[in-house]
N, C-alpha and C positions, 0 to 999 in steps of 0.2 A: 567472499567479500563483495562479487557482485550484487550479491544476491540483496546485500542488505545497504546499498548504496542510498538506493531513492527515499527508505527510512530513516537514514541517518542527513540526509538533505533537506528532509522535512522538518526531523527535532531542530537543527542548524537555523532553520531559516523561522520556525517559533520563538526560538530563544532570542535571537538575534532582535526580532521585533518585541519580544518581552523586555528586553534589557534596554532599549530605546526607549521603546514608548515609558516606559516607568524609569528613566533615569533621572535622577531628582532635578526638580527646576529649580535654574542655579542659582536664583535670588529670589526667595519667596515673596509673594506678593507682599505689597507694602501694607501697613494696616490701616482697617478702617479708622478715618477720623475721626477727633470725639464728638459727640451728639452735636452737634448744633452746627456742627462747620459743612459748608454746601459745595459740591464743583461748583470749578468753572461756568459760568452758563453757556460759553461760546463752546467749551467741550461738552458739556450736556448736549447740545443742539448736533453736533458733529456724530457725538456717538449715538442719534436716535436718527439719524441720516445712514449710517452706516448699519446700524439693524435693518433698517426698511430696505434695504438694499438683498438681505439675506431672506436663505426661504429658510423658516427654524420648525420645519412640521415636528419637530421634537419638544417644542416651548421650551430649549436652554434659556433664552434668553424673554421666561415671564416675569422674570423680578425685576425688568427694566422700565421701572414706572415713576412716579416722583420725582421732585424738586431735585432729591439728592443722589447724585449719579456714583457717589461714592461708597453707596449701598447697593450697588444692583453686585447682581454676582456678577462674577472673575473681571469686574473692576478693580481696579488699586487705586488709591490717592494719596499724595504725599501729604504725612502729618503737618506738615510744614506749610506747604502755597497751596494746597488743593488741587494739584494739577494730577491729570491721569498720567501716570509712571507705569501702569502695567493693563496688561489685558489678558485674559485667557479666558477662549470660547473651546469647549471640547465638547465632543458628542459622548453619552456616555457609553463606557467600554461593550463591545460585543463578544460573543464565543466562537464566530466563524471565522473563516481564514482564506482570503482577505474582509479583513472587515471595515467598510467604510458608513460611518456616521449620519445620521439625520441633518446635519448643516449644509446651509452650501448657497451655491446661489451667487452674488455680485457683491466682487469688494468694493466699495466704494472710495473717491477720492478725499472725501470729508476724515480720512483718517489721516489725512495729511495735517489736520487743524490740531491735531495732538503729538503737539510740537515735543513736550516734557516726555513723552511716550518712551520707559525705556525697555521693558519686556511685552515681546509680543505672542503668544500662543496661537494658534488655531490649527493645531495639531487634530489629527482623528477627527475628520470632517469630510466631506463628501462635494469637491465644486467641478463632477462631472467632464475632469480631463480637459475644462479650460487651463491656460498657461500662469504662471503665478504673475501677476500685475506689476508692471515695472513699477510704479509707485511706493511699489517699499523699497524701493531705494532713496525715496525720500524724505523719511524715517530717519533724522540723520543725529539723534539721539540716543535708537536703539543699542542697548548693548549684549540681546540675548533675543534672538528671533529661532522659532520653533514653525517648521509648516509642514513635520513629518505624517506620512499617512491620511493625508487628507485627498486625495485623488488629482492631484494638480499633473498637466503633461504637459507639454511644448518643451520648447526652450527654456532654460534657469536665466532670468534677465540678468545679464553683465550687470546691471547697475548696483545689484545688490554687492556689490563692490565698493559702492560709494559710501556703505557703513561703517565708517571709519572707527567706529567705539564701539563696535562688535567684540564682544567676549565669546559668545555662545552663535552658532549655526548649526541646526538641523532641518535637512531639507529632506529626510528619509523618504522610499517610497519601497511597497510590497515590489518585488522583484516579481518579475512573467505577467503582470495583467496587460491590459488593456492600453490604458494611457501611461506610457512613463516618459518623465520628462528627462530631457538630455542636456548636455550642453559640450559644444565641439573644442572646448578649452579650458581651462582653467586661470586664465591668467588675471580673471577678474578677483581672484582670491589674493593675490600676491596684497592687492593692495588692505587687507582687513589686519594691520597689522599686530593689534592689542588680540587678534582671536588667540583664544585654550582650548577649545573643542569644536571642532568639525566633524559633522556628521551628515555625510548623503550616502549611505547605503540604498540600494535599490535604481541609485540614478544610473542612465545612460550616459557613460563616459567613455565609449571605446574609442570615439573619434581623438579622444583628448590627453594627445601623447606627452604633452606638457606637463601632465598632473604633479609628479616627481618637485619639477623646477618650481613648480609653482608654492607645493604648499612647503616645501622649502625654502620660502620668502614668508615664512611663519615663525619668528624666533623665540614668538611663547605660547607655542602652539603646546597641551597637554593631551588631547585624545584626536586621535585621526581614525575616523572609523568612514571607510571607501570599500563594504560587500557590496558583492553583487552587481557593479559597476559595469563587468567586461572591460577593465582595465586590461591595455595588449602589452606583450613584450618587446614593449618601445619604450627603450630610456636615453634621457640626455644624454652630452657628455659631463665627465665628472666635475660635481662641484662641489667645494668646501660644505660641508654640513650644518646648517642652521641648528637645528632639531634638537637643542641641547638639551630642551625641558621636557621633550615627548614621554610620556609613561606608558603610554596606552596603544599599539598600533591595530587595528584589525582592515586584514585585508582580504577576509574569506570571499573565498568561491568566484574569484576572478582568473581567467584562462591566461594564467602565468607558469614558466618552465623552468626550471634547472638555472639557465644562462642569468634571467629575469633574478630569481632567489639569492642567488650570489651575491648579483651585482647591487641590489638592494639589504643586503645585507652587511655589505661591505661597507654603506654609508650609514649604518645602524649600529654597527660595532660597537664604534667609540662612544655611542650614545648613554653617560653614566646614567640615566633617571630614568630608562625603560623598563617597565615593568611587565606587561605585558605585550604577546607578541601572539599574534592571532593569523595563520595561513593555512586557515581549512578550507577542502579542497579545491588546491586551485590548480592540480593537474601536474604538480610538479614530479620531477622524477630522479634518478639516481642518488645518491648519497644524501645526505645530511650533512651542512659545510660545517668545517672548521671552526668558522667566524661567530656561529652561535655561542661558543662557547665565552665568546670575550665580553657578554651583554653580561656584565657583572652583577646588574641590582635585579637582573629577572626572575620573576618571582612567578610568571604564569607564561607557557609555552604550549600554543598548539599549532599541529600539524596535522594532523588527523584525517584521513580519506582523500591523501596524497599517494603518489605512487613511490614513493623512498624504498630504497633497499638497502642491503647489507645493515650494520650494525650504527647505534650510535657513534657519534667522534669523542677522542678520548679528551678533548677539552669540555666535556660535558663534566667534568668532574669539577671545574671553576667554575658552576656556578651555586654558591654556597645557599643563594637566597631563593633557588627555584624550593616553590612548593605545590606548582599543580604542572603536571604532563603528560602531556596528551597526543600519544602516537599511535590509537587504533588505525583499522583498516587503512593501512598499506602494505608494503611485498620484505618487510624484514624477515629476516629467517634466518637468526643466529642462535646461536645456544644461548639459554633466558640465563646459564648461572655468568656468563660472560657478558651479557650485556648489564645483568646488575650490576656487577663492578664497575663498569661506569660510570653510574648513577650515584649524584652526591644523596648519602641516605640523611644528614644535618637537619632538614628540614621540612624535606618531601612529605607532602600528606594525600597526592593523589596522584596515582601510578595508572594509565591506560594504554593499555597495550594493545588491548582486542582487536581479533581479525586479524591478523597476523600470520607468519605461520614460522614462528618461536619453535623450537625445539630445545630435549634435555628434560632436565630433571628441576626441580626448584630445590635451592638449597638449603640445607638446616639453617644457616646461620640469617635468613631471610628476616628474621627479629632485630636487625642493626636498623632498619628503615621505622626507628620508635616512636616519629610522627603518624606515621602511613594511618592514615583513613579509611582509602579506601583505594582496592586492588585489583584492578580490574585485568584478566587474564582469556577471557573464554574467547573460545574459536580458534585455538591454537593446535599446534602439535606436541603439547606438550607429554612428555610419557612421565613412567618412575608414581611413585609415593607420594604424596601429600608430607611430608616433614612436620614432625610435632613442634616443632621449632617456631613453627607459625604461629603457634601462641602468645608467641611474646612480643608480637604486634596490638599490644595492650590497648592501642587507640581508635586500633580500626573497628568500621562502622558497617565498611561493605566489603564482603572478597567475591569474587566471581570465578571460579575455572570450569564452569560449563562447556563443553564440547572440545575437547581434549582426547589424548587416551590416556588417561590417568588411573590406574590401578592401586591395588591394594584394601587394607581396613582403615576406620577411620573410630575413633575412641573416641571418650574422655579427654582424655590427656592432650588432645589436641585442640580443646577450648579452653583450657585451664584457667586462662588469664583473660580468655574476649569478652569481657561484661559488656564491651560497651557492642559487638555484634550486632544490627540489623538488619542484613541481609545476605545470605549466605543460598549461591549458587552454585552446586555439582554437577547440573544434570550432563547426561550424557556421555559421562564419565565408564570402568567397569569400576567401579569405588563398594564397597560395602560398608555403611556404617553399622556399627556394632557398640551397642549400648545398653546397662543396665536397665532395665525396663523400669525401675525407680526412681531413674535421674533424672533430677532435678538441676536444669541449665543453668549455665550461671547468665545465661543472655536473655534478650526479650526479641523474638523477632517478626520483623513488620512484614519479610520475606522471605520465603526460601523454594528453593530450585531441587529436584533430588529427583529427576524424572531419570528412570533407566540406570538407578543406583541397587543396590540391594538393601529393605529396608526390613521384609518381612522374613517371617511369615507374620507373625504378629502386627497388628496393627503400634505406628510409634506412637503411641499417648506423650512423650516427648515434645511432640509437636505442637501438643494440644497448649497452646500460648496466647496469655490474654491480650498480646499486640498485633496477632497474625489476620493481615490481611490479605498476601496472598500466597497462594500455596502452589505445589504442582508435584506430587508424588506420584503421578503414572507411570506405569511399567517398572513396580518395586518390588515385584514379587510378593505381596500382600496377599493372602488368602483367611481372612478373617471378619467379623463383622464391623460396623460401620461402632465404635462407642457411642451411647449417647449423648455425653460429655462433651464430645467433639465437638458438635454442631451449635454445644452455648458457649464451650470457652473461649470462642476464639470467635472477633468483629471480623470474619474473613467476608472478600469481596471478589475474589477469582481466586476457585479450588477447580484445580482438574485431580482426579483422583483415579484415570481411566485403563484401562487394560491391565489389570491387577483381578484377583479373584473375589471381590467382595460379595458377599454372601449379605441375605435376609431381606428385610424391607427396608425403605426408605420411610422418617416420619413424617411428621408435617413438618414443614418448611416457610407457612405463612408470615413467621414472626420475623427471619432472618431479612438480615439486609443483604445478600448475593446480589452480586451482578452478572457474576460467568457460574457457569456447575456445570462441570463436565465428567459423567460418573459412567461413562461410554465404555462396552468391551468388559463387561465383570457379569456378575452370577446374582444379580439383584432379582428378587420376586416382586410379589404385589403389583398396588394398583399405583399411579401415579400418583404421587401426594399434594396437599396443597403449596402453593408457591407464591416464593415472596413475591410481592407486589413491585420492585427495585431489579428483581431479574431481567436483561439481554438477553445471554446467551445459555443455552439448556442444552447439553447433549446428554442423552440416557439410550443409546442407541445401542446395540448387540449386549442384550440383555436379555431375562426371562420375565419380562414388566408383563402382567398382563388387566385385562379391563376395559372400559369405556376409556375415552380422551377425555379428559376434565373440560368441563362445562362451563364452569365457572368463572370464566380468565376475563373477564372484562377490566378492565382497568389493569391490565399487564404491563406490561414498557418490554413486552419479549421482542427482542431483531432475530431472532433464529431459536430455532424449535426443531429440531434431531430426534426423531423417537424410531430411526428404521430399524429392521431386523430384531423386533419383540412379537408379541403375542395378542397385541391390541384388539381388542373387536368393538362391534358398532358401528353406529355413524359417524360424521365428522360433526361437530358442532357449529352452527355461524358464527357464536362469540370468537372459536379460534379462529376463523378464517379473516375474522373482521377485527383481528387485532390491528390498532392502527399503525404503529411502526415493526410490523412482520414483516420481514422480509424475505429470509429464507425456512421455510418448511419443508422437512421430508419424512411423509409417515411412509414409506415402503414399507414391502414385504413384513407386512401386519395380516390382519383376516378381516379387515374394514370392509363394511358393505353396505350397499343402499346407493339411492344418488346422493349428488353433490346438489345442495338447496342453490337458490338465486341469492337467498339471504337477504332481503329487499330493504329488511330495516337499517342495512351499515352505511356505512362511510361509502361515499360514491366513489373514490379511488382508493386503490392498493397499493402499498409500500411494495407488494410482495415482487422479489426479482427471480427466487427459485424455488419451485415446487416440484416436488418428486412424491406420488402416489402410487408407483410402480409396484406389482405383484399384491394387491388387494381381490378384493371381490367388487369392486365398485362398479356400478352400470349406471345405464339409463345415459342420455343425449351428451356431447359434449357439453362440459359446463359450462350453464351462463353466467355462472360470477365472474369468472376470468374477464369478461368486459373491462368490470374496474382496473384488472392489474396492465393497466399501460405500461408497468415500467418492466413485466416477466420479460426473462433471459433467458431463461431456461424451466423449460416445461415436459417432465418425463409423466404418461399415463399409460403406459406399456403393460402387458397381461393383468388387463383387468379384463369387465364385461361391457364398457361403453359401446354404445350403439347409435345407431341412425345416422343422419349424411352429417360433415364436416360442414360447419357454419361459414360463408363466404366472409361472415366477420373478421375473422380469425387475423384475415392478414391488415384492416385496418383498424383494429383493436389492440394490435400486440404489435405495435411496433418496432417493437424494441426485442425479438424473439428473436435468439439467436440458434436454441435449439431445441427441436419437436420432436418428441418420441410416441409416438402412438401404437406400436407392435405390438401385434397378438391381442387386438378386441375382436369387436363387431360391428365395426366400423361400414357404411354403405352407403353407395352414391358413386359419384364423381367428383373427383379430385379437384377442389376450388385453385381458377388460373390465380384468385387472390393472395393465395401464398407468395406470389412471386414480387407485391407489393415489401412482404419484409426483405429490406437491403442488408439487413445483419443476420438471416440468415444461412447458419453455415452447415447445419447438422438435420436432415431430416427423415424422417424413418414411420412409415408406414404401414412397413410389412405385416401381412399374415392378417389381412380384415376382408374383407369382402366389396372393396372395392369395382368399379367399372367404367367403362369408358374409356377412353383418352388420354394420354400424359399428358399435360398443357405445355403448347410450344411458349408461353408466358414464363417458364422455368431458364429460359436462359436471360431473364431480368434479373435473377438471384445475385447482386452484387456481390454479394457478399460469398460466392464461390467462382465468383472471376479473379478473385485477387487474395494471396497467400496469404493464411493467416497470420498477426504478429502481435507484439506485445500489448497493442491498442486496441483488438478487439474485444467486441463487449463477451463470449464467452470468455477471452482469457483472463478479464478483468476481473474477473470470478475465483478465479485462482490464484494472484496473485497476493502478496501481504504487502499489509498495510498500517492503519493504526486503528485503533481499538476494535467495533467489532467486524472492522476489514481482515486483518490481520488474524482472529479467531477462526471468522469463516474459511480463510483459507487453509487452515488445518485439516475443516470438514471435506473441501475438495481434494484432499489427497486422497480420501478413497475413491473404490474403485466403479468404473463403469462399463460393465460389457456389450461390445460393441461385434455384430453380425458383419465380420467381415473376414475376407480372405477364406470363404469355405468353411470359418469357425469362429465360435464366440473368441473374441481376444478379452482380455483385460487391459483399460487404458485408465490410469489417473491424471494427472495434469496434463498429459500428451492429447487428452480430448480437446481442450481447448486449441489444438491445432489440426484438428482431424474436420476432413469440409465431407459430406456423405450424402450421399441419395438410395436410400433402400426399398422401395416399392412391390418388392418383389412378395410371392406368395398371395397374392389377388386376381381377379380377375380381368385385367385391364385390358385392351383392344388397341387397334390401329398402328398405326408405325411409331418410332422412335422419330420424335421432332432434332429436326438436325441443328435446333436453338445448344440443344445439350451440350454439343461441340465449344458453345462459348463460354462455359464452365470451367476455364481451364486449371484451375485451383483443386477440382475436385479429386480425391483419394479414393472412395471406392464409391463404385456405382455397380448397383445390384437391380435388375430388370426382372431377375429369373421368376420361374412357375409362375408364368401371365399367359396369353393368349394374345403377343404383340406380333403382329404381321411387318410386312416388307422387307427391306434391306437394311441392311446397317449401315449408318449416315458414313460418307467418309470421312465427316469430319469428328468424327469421335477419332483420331490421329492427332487431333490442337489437345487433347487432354494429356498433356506430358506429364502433371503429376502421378498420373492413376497409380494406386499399389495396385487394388482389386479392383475387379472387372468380370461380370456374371450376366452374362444373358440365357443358361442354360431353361432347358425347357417351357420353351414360345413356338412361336408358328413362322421365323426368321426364312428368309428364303435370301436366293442371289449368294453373289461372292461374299468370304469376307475382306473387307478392303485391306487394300497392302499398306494404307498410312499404319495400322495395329503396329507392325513392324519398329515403327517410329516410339514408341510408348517404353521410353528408357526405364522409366518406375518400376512397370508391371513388375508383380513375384507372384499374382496368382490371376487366372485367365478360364472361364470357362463357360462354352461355347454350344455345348451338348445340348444332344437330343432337340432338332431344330429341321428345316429343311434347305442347311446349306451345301450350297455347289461350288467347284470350280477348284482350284490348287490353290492349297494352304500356304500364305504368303510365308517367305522366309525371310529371316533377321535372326542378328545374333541373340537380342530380348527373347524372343520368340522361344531361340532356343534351349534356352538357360531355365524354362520354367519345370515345374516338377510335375510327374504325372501326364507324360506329353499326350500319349493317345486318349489318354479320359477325357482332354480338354476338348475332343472334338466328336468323340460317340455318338452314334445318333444320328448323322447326318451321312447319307450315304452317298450323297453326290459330291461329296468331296475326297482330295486324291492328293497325292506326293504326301512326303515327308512330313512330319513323324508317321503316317499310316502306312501302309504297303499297299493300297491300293494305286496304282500306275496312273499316273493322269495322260500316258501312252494311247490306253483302251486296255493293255494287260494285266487284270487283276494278279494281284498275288495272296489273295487272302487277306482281306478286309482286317486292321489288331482291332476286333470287339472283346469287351468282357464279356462273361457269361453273366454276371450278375448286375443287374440297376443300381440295386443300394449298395452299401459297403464300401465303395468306390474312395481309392484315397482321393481327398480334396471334394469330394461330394457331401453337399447336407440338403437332404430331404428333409424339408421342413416340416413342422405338425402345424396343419390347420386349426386354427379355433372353431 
C-alpha cells in the first residue's frame, strides 16, 4: 500500500482541481443586449482602466474595443439597465500540473465603479503570489466570486467578509507551490451569511482552529470543500449544528485523527441532506465510527488512503441511499464474505476496496449488489475461485481482482450476463481462463489485465476486440505466433505482450496508433519493423530481433526505446540519437560497432536521462554527443572498445550524472579531478582500462557519496513509479545490473539506486590513496585493487562506516594497516593481499566475522598475529600461505582488456 501512495495522492489532487476548476458557474453570465443597447459609459471607462492595469500577453482580453462594452468577452450586462452584472477573465486551460495562466499583473481600483457587479471570475490566472486585494471586499453586490488557481499568496483579506450576498466563494489554490495564501481564522466567513458553497482547497488554514465554529455560522451553506488546508486536530467546544442544508462535505488530505473523525462526525450525523462525505487521506486511524451510519440520505462515502482497520460498522447497513464507496488503501483485513454482509447491496454501484488486505473467498451469491458498476478488489488477499455467480452483476462495467491468490479456471459461464463489461482485470492471479477458441464474447472491452494468468498455448483470438485499447497478456504461457488480425482489430494504445513465447516476425506497424509495445522476453525474429509515428514506449528487448537499428525514426514521439539482449548489428544512427523526447535508450548486449557520430545537425540538447550501450563493439573517443544530454543520469559504456583519455567535460556537461560505468574499455590518461564537479554522483566504475596517474584527491567533493542514498535521489528517481511514461520506465528498471563487488559480480535491480561505489581497480594508476576518500562516508564498496598505488592507507578510511566491500589487493601498499578498519561495522568482505604490509593485524570483532581470513592478508610478509601464525613476538610459526594465487575463495583476477 505504501508503495502506491504518492500515485494515488497525485490522481486525488488532479481530480480535485478538475472538479473545481470545471464546476459549473453558478449563474450564467447574463446575455448579451440587443443590438443597439451600449454600457454604461462610466463602466466602459472603469473596465478599460482595469485592463490597462493587467499584463494579457495571452490577448484574452483583444475583443475589448468599441463603444459597446457589452460585447467584449466575458463581459455580462443586464438586459434591463446595461449595467456589468458579471465578469469572467480566464486564461485558457493548460496540460501541466500546476498550471497557472498568461493573466496577471494589477487589479485595479476602478473595479470598484461596477457597483451592479454580481459575478466575478478571474480564476486560472497567474498574478505572481501578490495577496488578493482588499478591494473586493468592496464589491458589496457580488454574489458569486471565483479567484481559484490564479497564483494569489499572502493573506485572504477579512474584508472579503464584508460580501454579504455572497452565494458562491472560491478561493482554491494548487497545494505545495510556491505562494500559497493563508489566513490565521476563519471568522471572517461567519459573517457571508446567504453562502451555499465554499471552496478554498489548497489554502493555508492550519493556524485557523476556528474553521469548525465558523463555517458553522453558515445555515445555508450546500458544499464545503476545505482539501489540503492542514486543518489540525483542534475543535471547539460543542455546538448546536447549523449545517442542516450541507450535501457536499470534502475534507481530503488534511492531517486529521481518530479523535478529530468522531468528533466531527458526531456533528454530521444528524445532518438529513448530506450527500456526500469526502475524507481521503487525512491520516486517520483505528475503526470506522458507528455514527457513519446515521447519515441517512448518503449517497457517496470516501475514505480512502486512511489508515482504518478491522471491519466496517454494522450500521453500515442504514444507509439505503449510499451508491459509491470508497475504502481502498487502508489496513482492513476481514474476511470480504463478512464484510459484504454489511454492505446495503439496494443501490450500490461502486464498490472500492483495493489495497487492503481482505481475505476468504468471494461469495456465489455476490450477484444481490444488482446495481454494482464497478468492483474494485485487487491488491488483496484474497484466495478460493472466482464464483460463476458473478455473472449476475448484469450492470457492471469494471471488475478488478488483480493481485490476489486467486485460483482455479475461469469459463464461459462466468460472463454469461456481463454485456455491459469494459474492463476486466486478473493479473497476478494463478487463474486459467479456459475458452472455446470460437467464442464469441458477449462484452466489448476497452481493458483487460490477464498478466501471469494461464491463457495459452494458443494465442486468445478472443481478445481480438474492436474496443481494446489496452491490453497486458504477459507471462501467459503463450507460445504461438502473433495473428495478423490482431494488430487491425483492435484501436489498442498500451499492449504488453512480454515474457510469453511468441514466435516469427513482427510487421509493419507504421499505420497503428500505439503508444506503449512492449513484446520484451519472447522468440521474435527479424528486423525491426516500422513504427508508428504516436509510439512512447517500445520494449523488444530479450529477443532474437536481428539487423541494422531503423534509420528512419525522425518524427517519432519515442520516451524509451528497449532493444537490449538481441542480435542487432551496425551503427547507431543520429536520427535515433536525435530523437527529440528520448529519454531512455538501451541497445546493450547487441554486436553494434563503429563510433558514436557528433551528429552535428540535431537538436542542441537531449531529452535523454539513460543510456546503456554496454557489451557492444563500439570504439573510438568518448562521445561527443553526450555534450547535449545535460539532463543524463545514468550512463553505462562498459565492454566495449572506447579509447583515448576521458574528456575534462564530462563533469560540466552532465551535471546531472548520477551513474558512470566505463569497465572494460580502452580507456587512457588520467583520471579528470572534474568528475568530482558532479554532486549527484553516486555510482562510478572504471575498472579494467588503462588508466594512469593519480586518484584525484577532488573525489572527496563527490556530494553525493557523503550522504546516504534516499528516496530523492536523482538515480532512485529512475526507479521509482509514477504516471504515464514514469511509471512504464520503472518496470524497465527492474532488471538487472551487475555490479563488481564483494570479490563477485552481484546482481542488483532497484537496490542500485542505493548502492554509492568507486571501482578503479584493474589500471594502472600511481601514487597514494588521497585521505579526501575518508569523506566519503556513504560509500559501500570501494575497490583500488590490481594498480600500482603506493604508501599507507589513510587512517581515515575508519569514517567509512558504510563500507560492505573493500579491496586494495594487489598495489604496492606499504606501512600498518590502520586499526580505525577495526571500526567498519558493514564490512562482509575485506581484501588486503599481495601488498607490502607490515606490523600486527589490527583486531576487532568485524574483523573477525569475515570469511576467508588468511587470504585477506596473503602477500604481505611483514605482517604478523592473528588470523596468520606468524608471531609478531619474532617466532615464526609458519606463515598460512596458499599454494596457489588464483583460485582463492573470495579472489577475482580480473581479465584485462
Amino acid at each position: 500500500m505504501a508503495e502506491r501512495g504518492p500515485l494515488v495522492r497525485v490522481l486525488i489532487i488532479l481530480m480535485t482541481c478538475f472538479l473545481l476548476f470545471h464546476r459549473s458557474w453558478p449563474a450564467a453570465l447574463a446575455p448579451t443586449p440587443p443590438a443597439g443597447t451600449l454600457c454604461i459609459p462610466r463602466e466602459r471607462d472603469a473596465l478599460r482602466d482595469f485592463k490597462a492595469g493587467l499584463n494579457d500577453s495571452g490577448n484574452i482580453m483583444s475583443s475589448w474595443r468599441g463603444a459597446d462594452c457589452c460585447r467584449w468577452n466575458g463581459v455580462g450586462c443586464s438586459n434591463r439597465t446595461g449595467h456589468v452584472v458579471a465578469l469572467r477573465i480566464n486564461s485558457p486551460g493548460g496540460n501541466s500540473y500546476p498550471y497557472f495562466g498568461t493573466m496577471g499583473g494589477e487589479i485595479r481600483s476602478s473595479l470598484l465603479s461596477l457597483r451592479h457587479l454580481k459575478q466575478l471570475d478571474l480564476s486560472n490566472n497567474n498574478f505572481g503570489g501578490q495577496p488578493i486585494p482588499e478591494l473586493i471586499g468592496g464589491l458589496r453586490s457580488l454574489t458569486h466570486l471565483d479567484l481559484s488557481y490564479s497564483n494569489f499568496g499572502g493573506r485572504i483579506p477579512p474584508h472579503i467578509g464584508n460580501l454579504s450576498n455572497l452565494l458562491s466563494l472560491q478561493l482554491n489554490s494548487y497545494p505545495g507551490i510556491q505562494f500559497t495564501p493563508h489566513s490565521h481564522d476563519l471568522a471572517w466567513v461567519s459573517g457571508l451569511r446567504k453562502l451555499q458553497l465554499l471552496s478554498m482547497s489548497g489554502v493555508d488554514l492550519s493556524a485557523a482552529v476556528d474553521w469548525f465554529h465558523a463555517v458553522n455560522m453558515l445555515p445555508g451553506l450546500i458544499n464545503l470543500e476545505l482539501e489540503f488546508c492542514g486543518l489540525q486536530n483542534t475543535m471547539p467546544p460543542a455546538v448546536h449544528s447549523n449545517l442542516t442544508s450541507l450535501e457536499s462535505l470534502h475534507l481530503d488530505d488534511n492531517p486529521f485523527n481518530t479523535s478529530l473523525l468522531a468528533k466531527i462526525l458526531v456533528r454530521v450525523w444528524n445532518l438529513p441532506s448530506l450527500k456526500i462525505l469526502s475524507l481521503r487521506a487525512c491520516g486517520i486511524h483505528g475503526p470506522i465510527p458507528d455514527v457513519v451510519g446515521n447519515l441517512s440520505s448518503l449517497q457517496t462515502l470516501y475514505l480512502d488512503s486512511n489508515q482504518f482497520t478491522s471491519v466496517v460498522p454494522l450500521t453500515f447497513r442504514k444507509l439505503k441511499k449510499l451508491q459509491f464507496l470508497e475504502l481502498s488503501d487502508n489496513f482492513i483485513n476481514r474476511d470480504v464474505t463478512k464484510l459484504l454482509h454489511l454492505l446495503p447491496s439496494n443501490e450500490l454501484q461502486m464498490l472500492h476496496l483495493s489495497y487492503n488486505s481482505l481475505t476468504g473467498s468471494l461469495p456465489d451469491w455476490i450477484g444481490r449488489f444488482s446495481s454494482l458498476k464497478a468492483l474494485y478488489l485487487d491488491y488483496n488477499k484474497l484466495s478460493g475461485e472466482i464464483p460463476v455467480g458473478i455473472r449476475e452483476l448484469r450492470n457492471l462495467t469494471e471488475l478488478w481482482l488483480n493481485s490476489n491468490n486467486l485460483h482455479g479456471t475461469i469459463t464461459e459461464d462466468h460472463f454469461t450476463n456481463l454485456a455491459a463489461l469494459e474492463q476486466l482485470w486478473i493479473s497476478h492471479n494463478s487463474l486459467t481462463v479456459k475458452v472455446n477458441s470460437t467464442w464469441y464474447t458477449p462484452f466489448r472491452l476497452i481493458s483487460g489485465g490477464f498478466s501471469s494468468c494461464i491463457l495459452g498455448p494458443q494465442f486468445p483470438s478472443w481478445l481480438i476486440q474492436p474496443t481494446m485499447e489496452v491490453l497486458d497478456i504477459s507471462n501467459t504461457s503463450i507460445h504461438d505466433n502473433i495473428p495478423a488480425e490482431f494488430w487491425t482489430g483492435s484501436p489498442l494504445w498500451t499492449l504488453d505482450m512480454s515474457k510469453n513465447r511468441l514466435v516469427g516476425m513482427l510487421p509493419t506497424l507504421g499505420d497503428l496508433e500505439l503508444g506503449t509495445l512492449d513484446i520484451s522476453s519472447n522468440e521474435l525474429t527479424g528486423p525491426i519493423p516500422t513504427l508508428p509515428k504516436t509510439l512512447n514506449y517500445l520494449d523488444l528487448s530479450n529477443n532474437n530481433i536481428s539487423g541494422p537499428l531503423p534509420s528512419g525514426t525522425e518524427g517519432l514521439k519515442l520516451q524509451a526505446l528497449l532493444l537490449f539482449n538481441n542480435s542487432l548489428y551496425g551503427t547507431i544512427p543520429c536520427s535515433l540519437l536525435q530523437l527529440q523526447q528520448l529519454e531512455s535508450l538501451d541497445l546493450s548486449n547487441n554486436l553494434l560497432h563503429g563510433t558514436i557520430r557528433k551528429c552535428p545537425k540535431g537538436y542542441r540538447t537531449s531529452s535523454i536521462t539513460t543510456l546503456n550501450l554496454k557489451s557492444n563493439n563500439l570504439s573510438g573517443p568518448f562521445p561527443m554527443f553526450l555534450q547535449r544530454c545535460r539532463k543524463l543520469i545514468f550512463l553505462d559504456l562498459a565492454y566495449n572498445k572506447f579509447s583515448g583519455s576521458l574528456p575534462a567535460w564530462i563533469g560540466s556537461m552532465l551535471p546531472q550524472l548520477a551513474l558512470l560505468r566505463l569497465r572494460s574499455n580502452m580507456f587512457s590518461g588520467s583520471i579528470p579531478g572534474q568528475l568530482s564537479i558532479m554532486k549527484g554522483l553516486q555510482y562510478l566504475d572504471i575498472a579494467c582500462n588503462n588508466m594512469y596517474g593519480n586518484i584525484p584527491k577532488s573525489f572527496g567533493n563527490l556530494t553525493a557519496m557523503t550522504l546516504a542514498p534516499n528516496d530523492s535521489g536523482a538515480l532512485s528517481n529512475l526507479f521509482k513509479a509514477g504516471e504515464g511514461i514514469d511509471d512504464i520506465l520503472s518496470k524497465y528498471f527492474t532488471d538487472s545490473l551487475l555490479v563488481d563487488t564483494k570479490g563477485q559480480q552481484l546482481e542488483y535491480t532497484s537496490g542500485i539506486a542505493y548502492m554509492v561505489n568507486i571501482d578503479l581497480s584493474c589500471n594502472g594508476l600511481t601514487g597514494q590513496i588521497p585521505s579526501e576518500i575518508g569523506m566519503l562516508v556513504a560509500l559501500k564498496n570501494l575497490n583500488l585493487s590490481w594498480n600500482s598505488v603506493s604508501g599507507i592507507i589513510p587512517q581515515r578510511i575508519g569514517e567509512l562506516r558504510a563500507l560492505e566491500s573493500f579491496d586494495l589487493s594487489h598495489n604496492e601498499l606499504s606501512g600498518e594497516i590502520p586499526a580505525s578498519l577495526s571500526a567498519l561495522a558493514s564490512l562482509s568482505r575485506l581484501n588486503l593481499s599481495y601488498n607490502n604490509l607490515t606490523g600486527t593485524i589490527p583486531s576487532g570483532n568485524q574483523l573477525r566475522t569475515l570469511d576467508d581470513q588468511a587470504s585477506i592478508y596473503i602477500g604481505n610478509q611483514g605482517l604478523c598475529g592473528p588470523p596468520l601464525t606468524r608471531s609478531c613476538s619474532g617466532t615464526d610459526k609458519s606463515t598460512l600461505i596458499p599454494e596457489e594465487h588464483q583460485g582463492m575463495s573470495g579472489i577475482v583476477i580480473p581479465n584485462y582488456v
